[in-house]
C-alpha positions in Angstrom: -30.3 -21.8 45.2 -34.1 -20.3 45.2 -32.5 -16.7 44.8 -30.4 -18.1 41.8 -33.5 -20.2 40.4 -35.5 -16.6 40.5 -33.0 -14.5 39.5 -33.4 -12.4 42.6 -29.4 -10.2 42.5 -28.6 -7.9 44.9 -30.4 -4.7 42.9 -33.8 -6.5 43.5 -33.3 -5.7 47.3 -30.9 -3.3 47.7 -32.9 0.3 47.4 -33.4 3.8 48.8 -36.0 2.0 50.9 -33.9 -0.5 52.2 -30.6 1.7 53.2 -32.8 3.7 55.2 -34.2 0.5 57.2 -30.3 -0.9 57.6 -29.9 3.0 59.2 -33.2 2.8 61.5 -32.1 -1.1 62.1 -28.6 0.4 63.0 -30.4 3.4 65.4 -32.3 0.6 67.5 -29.9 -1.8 68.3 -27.0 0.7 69.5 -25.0 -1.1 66.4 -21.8 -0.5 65.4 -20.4 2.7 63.7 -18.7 0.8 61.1 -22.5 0.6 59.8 -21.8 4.2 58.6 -18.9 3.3 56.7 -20.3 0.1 55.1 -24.4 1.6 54.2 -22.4 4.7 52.7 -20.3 2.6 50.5 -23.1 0.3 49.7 -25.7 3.6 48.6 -22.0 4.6 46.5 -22.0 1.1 44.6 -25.6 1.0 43.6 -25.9 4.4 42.5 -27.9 5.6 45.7 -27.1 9.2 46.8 -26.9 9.0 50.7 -25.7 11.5 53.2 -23.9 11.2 55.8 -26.0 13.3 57.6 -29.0 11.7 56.5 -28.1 8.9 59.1 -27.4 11.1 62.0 -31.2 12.5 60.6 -32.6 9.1 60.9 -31.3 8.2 63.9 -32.0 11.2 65.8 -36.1 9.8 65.0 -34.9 6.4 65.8 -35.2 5.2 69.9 -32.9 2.4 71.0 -35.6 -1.1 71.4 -32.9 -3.9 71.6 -30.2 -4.3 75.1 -27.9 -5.2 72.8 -24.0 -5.5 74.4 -21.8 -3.5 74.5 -23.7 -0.7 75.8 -26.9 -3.5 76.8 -27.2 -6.9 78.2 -27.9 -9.0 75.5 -25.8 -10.7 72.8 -27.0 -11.9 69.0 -27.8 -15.2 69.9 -30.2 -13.6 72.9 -31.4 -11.7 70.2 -32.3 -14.7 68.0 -33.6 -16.8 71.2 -35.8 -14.1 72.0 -37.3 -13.9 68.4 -35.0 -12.3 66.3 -34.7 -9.1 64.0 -37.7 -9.1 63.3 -39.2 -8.2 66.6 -37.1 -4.7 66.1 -39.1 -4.7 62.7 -42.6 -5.3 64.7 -41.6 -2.5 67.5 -40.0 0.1 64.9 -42.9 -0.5 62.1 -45.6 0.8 64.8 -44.0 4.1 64.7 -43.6 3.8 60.6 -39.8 4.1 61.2 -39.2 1.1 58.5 -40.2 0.9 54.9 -42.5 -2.3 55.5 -42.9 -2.9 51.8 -39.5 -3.2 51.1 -38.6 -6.8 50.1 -36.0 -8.8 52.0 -34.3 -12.2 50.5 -37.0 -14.6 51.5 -39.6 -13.3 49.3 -41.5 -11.5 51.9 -41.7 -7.6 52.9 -39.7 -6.5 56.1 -44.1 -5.7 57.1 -44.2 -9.7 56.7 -41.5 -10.4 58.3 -42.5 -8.6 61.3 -45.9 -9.8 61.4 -45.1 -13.3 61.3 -42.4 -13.1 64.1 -42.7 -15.4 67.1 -41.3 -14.1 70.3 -40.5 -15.8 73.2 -42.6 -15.4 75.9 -41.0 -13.1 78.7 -38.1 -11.7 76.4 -36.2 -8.6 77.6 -34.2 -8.3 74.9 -36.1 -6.1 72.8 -38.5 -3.4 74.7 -41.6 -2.0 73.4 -41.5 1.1 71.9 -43.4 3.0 73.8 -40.9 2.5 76.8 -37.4 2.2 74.4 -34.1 2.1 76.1 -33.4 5.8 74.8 -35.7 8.3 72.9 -33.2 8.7 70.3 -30.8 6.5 67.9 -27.3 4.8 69.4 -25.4 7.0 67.4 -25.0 10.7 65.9 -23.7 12.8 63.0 -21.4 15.6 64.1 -19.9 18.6 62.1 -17.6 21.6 63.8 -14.1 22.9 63.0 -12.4 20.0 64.0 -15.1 17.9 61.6 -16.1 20.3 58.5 -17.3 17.0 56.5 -18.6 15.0 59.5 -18.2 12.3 62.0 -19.3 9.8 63.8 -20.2 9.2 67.9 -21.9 6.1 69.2 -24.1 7.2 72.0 -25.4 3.7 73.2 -24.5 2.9 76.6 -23.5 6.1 77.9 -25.1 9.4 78.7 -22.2 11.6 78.2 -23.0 14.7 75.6 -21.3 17.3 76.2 -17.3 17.2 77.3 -14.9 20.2 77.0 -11.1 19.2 77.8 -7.5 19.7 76.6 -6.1 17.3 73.8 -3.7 14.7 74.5 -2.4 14.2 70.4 -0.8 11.4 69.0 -0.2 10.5 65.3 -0.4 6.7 65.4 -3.3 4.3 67.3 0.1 2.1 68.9 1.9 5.5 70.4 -1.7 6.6 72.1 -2.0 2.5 73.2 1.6 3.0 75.3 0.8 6.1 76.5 -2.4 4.1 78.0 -0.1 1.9 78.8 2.0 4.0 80.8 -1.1 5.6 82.6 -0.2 9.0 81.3 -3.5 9.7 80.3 -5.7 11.3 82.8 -9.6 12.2 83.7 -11.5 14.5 80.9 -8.5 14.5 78.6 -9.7 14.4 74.8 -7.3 11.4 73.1 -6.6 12.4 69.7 -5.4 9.9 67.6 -4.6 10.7 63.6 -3.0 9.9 60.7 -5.0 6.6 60.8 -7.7 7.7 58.2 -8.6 5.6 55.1 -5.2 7.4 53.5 -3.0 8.0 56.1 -3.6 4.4 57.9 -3.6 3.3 55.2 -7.1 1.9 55.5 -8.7 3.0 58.7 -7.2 1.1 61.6 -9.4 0.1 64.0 -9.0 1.7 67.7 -10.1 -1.7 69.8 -6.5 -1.6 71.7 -6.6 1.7 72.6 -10.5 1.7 73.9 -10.2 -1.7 75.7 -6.7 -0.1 77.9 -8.8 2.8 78.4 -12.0 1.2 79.7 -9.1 -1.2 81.7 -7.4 1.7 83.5 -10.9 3.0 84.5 -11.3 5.7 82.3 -13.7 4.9 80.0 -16.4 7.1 82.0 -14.2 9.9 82.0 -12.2 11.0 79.1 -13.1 11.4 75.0 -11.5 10.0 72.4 -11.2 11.0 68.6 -9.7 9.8 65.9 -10.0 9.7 61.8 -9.8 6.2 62.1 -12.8 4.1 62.9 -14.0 1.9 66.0 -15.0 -1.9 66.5 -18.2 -2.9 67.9 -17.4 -3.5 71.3 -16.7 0.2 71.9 -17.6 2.0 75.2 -17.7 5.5 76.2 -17.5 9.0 74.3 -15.6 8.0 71.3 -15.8 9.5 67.8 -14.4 8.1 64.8 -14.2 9.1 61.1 -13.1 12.6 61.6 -12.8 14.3 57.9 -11.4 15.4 56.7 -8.7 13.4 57.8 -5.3 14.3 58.8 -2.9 13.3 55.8 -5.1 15.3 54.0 -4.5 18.4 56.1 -7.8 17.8 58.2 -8.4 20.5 60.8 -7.5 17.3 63.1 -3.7 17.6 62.1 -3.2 21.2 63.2 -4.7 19.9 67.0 -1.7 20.7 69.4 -1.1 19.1 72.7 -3.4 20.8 75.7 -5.7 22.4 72.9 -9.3 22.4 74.1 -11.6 20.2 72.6 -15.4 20.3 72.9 -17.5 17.7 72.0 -21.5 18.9 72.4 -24.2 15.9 71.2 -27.2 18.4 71.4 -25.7 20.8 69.0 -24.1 18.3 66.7 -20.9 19.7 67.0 -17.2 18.8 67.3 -15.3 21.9 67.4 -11.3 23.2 68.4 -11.2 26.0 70.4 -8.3 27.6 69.2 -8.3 31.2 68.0 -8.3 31.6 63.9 -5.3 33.2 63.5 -3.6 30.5 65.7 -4.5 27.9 63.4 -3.7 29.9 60.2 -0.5 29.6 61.5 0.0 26.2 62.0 -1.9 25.7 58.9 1.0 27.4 57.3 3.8 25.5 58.5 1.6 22.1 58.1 3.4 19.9 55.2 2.0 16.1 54.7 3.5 13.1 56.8 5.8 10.3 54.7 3.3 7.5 53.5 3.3 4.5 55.7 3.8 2.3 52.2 5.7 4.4 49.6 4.8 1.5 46.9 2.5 -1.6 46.7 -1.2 -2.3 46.8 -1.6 -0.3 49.7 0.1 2.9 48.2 -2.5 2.3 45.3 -5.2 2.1 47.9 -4.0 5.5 49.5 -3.8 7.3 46.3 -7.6 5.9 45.0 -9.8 5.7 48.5 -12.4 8.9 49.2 -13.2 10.4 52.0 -14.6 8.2 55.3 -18.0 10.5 55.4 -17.9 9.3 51.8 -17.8 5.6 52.8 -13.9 5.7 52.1 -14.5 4.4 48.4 -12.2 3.8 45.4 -13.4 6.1 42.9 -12.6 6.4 39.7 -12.8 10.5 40.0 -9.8 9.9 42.9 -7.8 7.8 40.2 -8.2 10.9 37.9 -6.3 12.9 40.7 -3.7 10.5 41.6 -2.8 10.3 37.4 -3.1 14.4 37.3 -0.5 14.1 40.2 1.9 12.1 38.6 
């Protein structure tokens, strides 16, 4: 009711500023990739142009403070025990890696916020940063042939970045979950899972079944997984998500044949098929779109409307334009 009383709405806060401290807040807590999806699509409804690139630039200036789960120890409520936020804002602010004049909801700037935390005495939760967890963010911005518009990897609680292996493809999240199932995946495979972007899920399913059987059949250490769909939280191991352009849209990540190899390099930012070109001209050539999973309804609407994921997967009213120009 004091926000209403002073008329403080979302476009008081909400800024160029404070997107790039949810990124850096994002970077130093190994959060969740989904905070790609969501700061993208927030910049997009307030008229903020934001890059997806511009996170994996953030991040890459961005250590890891907070031993956060699921790559850390610690849980949210051992992060508010120990202090809070805001001692991520006190350890990230003495590198200037947060916009401490921005305003946050309470009427005070993210620099107050931090300077008036109280932290409990012999806390682990949240490191200095002069000895952080890692040097560099918990996630990273990756381009290639198989990813011309980007993608996402979370890097927190693994030190995998580089893997080269042959592609194990399936066009649904629940055929790659009984192939788990089945144990007919195997050791530095690359699990490709497509057709489960924002418009071919429709909607971007989340791959939490699929993860969880491969960390249970002991695999999580050992093999790679893709997909143009996106990942939960409690992710583990070398797993990218958001893949675009995606494959329902023809996405280099639809022409991916079983055995292909795939390599996956943090250091160079890259995500790339190595397939020769001619090869994939070809399969480029006999590619035709899959049948929609919902040929009518809300969610056809959805399909025909929602952007790209490394666009925040929107509804724009440029993509209804299309869809009418279509009909």
């Amino acid at each position: 009711m004091d926000l209403v009383r002073r008329d403080v709405r979302p476009s008081a806060i909400v800024s160029r500023a404070s997107l790039e401290n949810g990124i850096a807040s994002v970077a130093a807590t190994g959060g969740s990739t989904n905070g790609v999806l969501h700061l993208l699509a927030i910049a997009h409804e307030f008229g903020i142009v934001l890059e997806i690139d511009e996170l994996g630039t953030i991040a890459d200036r961005t250590p890891i403070v907070a031993d956060m789960q699921p790559g850390g120890r610690f849980t949210a409520s051992d992060m508010y025990d120990a202090g809070g936020i805001a001692l991520v804002m006190r350890e990230l602010l003495k590198r200037d890696l947060l916009h401490g004049d921005a305003p946050t909801v309470d009427g005070r700037t993210i620099a107050q916020v931090a300077a008036g935390v109280a932290e409990t005495p012999g806390q682990t939760v949240v490191v200095p940063i002069e000895r952080p967890l890692k040097a560099t963010g918990g996630l990273a911005i990756l381009r290639g042939s198989l990813a011309p518009d980007g993608c996402v990897v979370k890097l927190a609680g693994h030190e995998r970045r580089l893997h080269r292996g042959p592609a194990r493809v399936f066009d649904s999240e629940t055929a790659c979950y009984d192939a788990v199932r089945r144990q007919q995946i195997k050791p530095g495979d690359v699990v490709v899972i497509r057709y489960e972007g924002p418009v071919g899920g429709p909607g971007m399913q989340e791959m939490l079944s699929v993860t969880g059987a491969l960390v249970g059949e002991g695999l999580g250490d050992t093999v790679a997984l893709l997909t143009d769909g996106r990942f939960s939280g409690g992710t583990h191991g070398l797993m990218i998500g958001h893949v675009a352009p995606e494959a329902a849209l023809g996405g280099p990540i639809a022409l991916v044949a079983e055995g292909d190899t795939v390599v996956i390099d943090v250091d160079r930012k890259a995500l790339d098929l190595d397939v020769p070109a001619d090869e994939l001209a070809r399969r480029r050539a006999a590619w035709s779109p899959s049948a929609p999973n919902y040929p009518g309804g809300v969610m056809a609407k959805y399909a025909a409307l929602v952007g790209s994921a490394s666009e925040g997967a929107v509804t724009t009213g440029a993509r209804m334009a299309a869809a009418l120009d279509r009909r």
